[in-house]
C-alpha positions in Angstrom: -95.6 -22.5 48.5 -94.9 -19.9 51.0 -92.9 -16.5 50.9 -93.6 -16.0 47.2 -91.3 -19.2 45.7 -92.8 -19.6 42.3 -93.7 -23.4 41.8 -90.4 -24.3 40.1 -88.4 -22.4 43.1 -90.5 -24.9 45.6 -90.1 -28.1 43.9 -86.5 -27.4 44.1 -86.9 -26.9 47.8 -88.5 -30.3 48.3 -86.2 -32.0 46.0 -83.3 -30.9 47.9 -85.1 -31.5 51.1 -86.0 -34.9 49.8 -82.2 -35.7 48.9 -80.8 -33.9 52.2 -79.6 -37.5 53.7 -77.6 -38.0 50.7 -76.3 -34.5 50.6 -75.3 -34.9 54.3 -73.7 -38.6 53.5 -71.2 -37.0 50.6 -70.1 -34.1 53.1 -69.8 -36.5 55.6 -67.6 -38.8 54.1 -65.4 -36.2 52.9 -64.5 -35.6 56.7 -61.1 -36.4 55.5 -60.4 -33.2 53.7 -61.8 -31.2 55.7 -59.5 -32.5 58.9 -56.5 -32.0 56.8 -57.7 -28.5 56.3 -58.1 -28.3 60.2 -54.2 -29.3 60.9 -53.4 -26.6 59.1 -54.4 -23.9 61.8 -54.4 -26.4 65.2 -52.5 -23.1 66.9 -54.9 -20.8 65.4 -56.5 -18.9 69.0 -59.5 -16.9 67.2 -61.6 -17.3 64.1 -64.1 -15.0 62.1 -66.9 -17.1 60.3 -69.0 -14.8 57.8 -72.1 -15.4 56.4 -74.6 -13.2 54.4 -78.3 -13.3 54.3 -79.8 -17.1 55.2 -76.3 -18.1 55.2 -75.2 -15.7 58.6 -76.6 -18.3 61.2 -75.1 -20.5 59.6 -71.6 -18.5 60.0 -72.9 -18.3 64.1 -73.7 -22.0 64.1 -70.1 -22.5 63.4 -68.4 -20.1 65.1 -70.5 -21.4 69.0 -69.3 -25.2 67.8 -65.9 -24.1 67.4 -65.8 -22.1 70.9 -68.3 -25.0 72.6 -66.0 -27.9 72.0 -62.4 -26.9 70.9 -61.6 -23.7 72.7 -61.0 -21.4 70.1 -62.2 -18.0 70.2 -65.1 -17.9 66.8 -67.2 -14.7 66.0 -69.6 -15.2 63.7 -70.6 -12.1 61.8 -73.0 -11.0 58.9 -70.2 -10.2 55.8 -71.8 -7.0 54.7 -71.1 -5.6 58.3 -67.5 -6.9 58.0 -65.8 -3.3 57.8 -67.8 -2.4 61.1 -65.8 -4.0 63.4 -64.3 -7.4 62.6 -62.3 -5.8 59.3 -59.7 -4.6 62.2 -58.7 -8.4 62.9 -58.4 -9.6 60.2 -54.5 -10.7 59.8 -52.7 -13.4 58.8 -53.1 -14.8 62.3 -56.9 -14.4 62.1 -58.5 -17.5 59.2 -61.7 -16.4 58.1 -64.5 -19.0 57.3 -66.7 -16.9 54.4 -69.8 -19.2 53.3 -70.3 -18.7 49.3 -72.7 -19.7 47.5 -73.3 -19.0 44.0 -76.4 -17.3 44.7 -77.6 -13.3 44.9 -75.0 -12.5 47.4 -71.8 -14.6 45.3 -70.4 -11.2 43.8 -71.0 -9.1 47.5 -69.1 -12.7 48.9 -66.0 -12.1 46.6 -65.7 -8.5 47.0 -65.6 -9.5 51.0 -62.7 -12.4 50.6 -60.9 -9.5 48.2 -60.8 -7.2 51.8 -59.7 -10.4 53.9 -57.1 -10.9 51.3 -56.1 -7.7 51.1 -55.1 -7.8 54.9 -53.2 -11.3 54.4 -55.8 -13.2 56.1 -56.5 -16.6 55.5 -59.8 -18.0 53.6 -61.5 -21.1 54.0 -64.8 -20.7 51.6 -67.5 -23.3 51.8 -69.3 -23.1 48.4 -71.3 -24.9 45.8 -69.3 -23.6 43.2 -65.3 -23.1 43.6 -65.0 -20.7 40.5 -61.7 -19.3 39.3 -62.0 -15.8 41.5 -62.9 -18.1 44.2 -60.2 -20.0 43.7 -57.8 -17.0 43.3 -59.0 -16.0 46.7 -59.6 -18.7 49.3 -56.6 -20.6 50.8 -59.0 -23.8 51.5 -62.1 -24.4 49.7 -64.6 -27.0 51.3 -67.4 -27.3 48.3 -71.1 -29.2 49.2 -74.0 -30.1 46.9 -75.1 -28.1 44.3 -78.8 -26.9 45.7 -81.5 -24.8 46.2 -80.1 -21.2 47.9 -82.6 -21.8 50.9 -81.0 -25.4 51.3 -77.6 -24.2 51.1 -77.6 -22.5 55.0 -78.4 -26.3 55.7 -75.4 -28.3 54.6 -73.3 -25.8 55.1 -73.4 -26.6 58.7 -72.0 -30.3 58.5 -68.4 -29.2 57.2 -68.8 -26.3 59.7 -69.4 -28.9 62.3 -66.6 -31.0 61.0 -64.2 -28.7 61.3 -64.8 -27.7 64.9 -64.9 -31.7 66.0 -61.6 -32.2 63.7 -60.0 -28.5 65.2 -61.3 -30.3 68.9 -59.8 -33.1 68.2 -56.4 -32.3 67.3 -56.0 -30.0 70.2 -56.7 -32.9 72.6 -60.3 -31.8 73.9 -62.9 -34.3 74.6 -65.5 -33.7 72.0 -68.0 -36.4 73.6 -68.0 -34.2 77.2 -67.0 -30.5 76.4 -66.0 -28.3 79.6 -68.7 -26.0 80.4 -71.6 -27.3 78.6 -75.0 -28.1 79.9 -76.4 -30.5 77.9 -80.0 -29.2 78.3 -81.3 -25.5 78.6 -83.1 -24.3 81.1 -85.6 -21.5 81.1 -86.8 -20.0 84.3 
C-alpha cells in the first residue's frame, strides 16, 4: 500500500492484477472488432493517439507499435496539451485514438473528443464505459474491462497493440520481421 491508496483502493489493484490474464483473454478474443475497425482507415498515413495522466504512455505505446510495424506515421501526445500543437492536424484525414476512462480525467477526455470533433476528425475511444456523450462523439469505440484506474493504462495496450498488427496486416507488412527493427537495444 504505496502512494497513499487507501486499503480498499489497493485491494482493487490486486484484484485486477490477479484477474489481468482474464482481462487480456476477453480483449484478445475480441480481435475481431477491432480489425474491422482497422479496415476502415488501411489508407489512413498519420495518426494522433492521446492519452491523459497514467493513460499518456499508454497513447505512446500505441502510437511506436503503429509506426514500428505498419508504417503509419503515430504521435502520441498528452490530451491536455492537445491545443499546443497537434490541435492543427487534426482533420478528417487525421483519426485520433483518445483513451477514456471513466475515471478523474473522463469529463477533461470528452471536452478533448468535442475539439477533435469539432475539426471533423475521426475518434476511436478505448474506454471502460461507452456512455451516451461518448457515444455521441467517437466514430469507433473499443471498450475493455471495467477496473481499477491504475489498471486501466494496462489493458488499454492490447487493443492498441491489436490495432497496429491488424492496420500492419492489411497493408501487407510482415508483422513477424518489421523493417528497421533491432530486436534488442543496445546501450554503449
Amino acid at each position: 500500500r504505496q502512494k497513499g491508496l487507501s486499503l480498499a483502493e489497493a485491494k482493487g489493484v490486486s484484484d485486477a492484477l490477479l484477474n489481468i490474464g482474464k482481462h487480456v483473454q476477453t480483449l484478445l478474443d475480441r480481435s475481431n472488432e477491432i480489425y474491422k475497425i482497422a479496415q476502415k482507415y488501411t489508407g489512413v498515413n498519420n495518426f494522433l493517439y492521446l492519452g491523459r495522466g497514467l493513460n499518456f504512455p499508454s497513447a505512446l505505446e500505441g502510437a511506436l507499435k503503429l509506426k514500428e510495424i505498419s508504417y503509419i506515421h503515430a504521435e502520441g501526445y498528452p490530451a491536455a496539451e492537445m491545443k499546443h500543437g497537434p490541435i492543427a492536424l487534426i482533420d478528417e484525414k487525421m483519426p485520433v485514438v483518445i483513451l477514456a476512462p471513466h475515471d478523474q480525467t473522463y469529463e477533461k477526455v470528452l471536452a478533448n473528443m468535442q475539439e477533435v470533433k469539432a475539426r471533423k476528425g475521426r475518434i476511436i475511444a478505448v474506454t471502460d464505459r461507452p456512455e451516451n456523450e461518448l457515444k455521441k462523439l467517437a466514430d469507433h469505440i473499443i471498450e475493455v474491462p471495467r477496473v481499477h484506474q491504475v489498471v486501466f493504462p494496462i489493458l488499454a495496450t492490447i487493443p492498441l497493440q491489436l490495432l497496429a498488427y491488424h492496420m500492419a496486416v492489411i497493408r501487407g507488412c510482415d508483422v513477424d520481421q518489421p523493417r528497421n527493427l533491432a530486436k534488442s537495444v543496445t546501450v554503449e
